[in-house]
N, C-alpha and C positions, 0 to 999 in steps of 0.2 A: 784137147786132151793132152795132159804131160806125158802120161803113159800109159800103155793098152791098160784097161780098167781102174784105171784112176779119171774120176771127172771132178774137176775142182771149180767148176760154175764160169760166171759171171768177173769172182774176183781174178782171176786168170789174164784175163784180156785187159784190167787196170795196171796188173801188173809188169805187166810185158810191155806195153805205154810205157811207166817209170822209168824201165831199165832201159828200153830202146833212147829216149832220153839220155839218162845219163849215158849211154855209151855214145852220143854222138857228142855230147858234151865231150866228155876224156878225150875222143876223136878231134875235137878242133884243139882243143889244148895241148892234142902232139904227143898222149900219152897209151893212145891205143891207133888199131889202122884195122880196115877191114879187107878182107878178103869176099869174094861173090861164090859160091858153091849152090851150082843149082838156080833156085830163086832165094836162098837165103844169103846173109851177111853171116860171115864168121869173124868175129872179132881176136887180134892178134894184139897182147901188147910192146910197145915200143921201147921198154928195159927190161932188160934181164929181172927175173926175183931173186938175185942178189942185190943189184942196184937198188929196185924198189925194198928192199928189205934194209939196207941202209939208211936211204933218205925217209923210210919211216922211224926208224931212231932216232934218226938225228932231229927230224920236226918234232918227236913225243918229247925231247931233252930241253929242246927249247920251248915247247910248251909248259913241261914244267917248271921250268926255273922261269918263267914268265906268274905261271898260278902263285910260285912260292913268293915271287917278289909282290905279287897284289896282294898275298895274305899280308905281307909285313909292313906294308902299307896303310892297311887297315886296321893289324893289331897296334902300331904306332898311333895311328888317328884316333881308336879307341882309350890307349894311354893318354895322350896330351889333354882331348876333348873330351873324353869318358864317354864317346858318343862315335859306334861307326858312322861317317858320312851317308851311307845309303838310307841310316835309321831315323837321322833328326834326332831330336830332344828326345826327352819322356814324359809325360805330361802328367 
């Protein structure tokens, strides 16, 4: 149960699976650490949310100008060959 009279089943316990996952994942990657409280883990992360709120800029900038240079690549391909590469001909 998440909370006194909420029962959310079966999917509850897949979910918690997931997440315990990826938090051990982030944990070996040096980007969370956990603390013991009880019998639980409490998960701390290991930058500030300034840090992390920068290096998520900075990764979405370079992702875009990464997307925009594969569009021009492809609008180019379509120019030259009249044909995206992904498409083939047209029959």
């Amino acid at each position: 149960m998440l909370h006194p009279g909420v029962d959310v089943g079966q999917d509850l316990l897949v979910g918690e699976g997931v997440i315990v996952v990826l938090a051990r994942i982030l944990e070996e990657k040096g980007h969370l650490r956990h603390e013991t409280e009880g019998n639980r883990y409490v998960y701390v992360p290991m930058v500030s949310a300034e840090k992390a709120k920068v290096s998520a800029l900075r990764d979405a900038g370079k992702f875009a100008i990464a997307a925009r240079a594969d569009s021009l690549r492809t609008a180019r391909a379509v120019e030259e060959e009249g044909n995206p590469p992904f498409l083939g001909t047209a029959t």
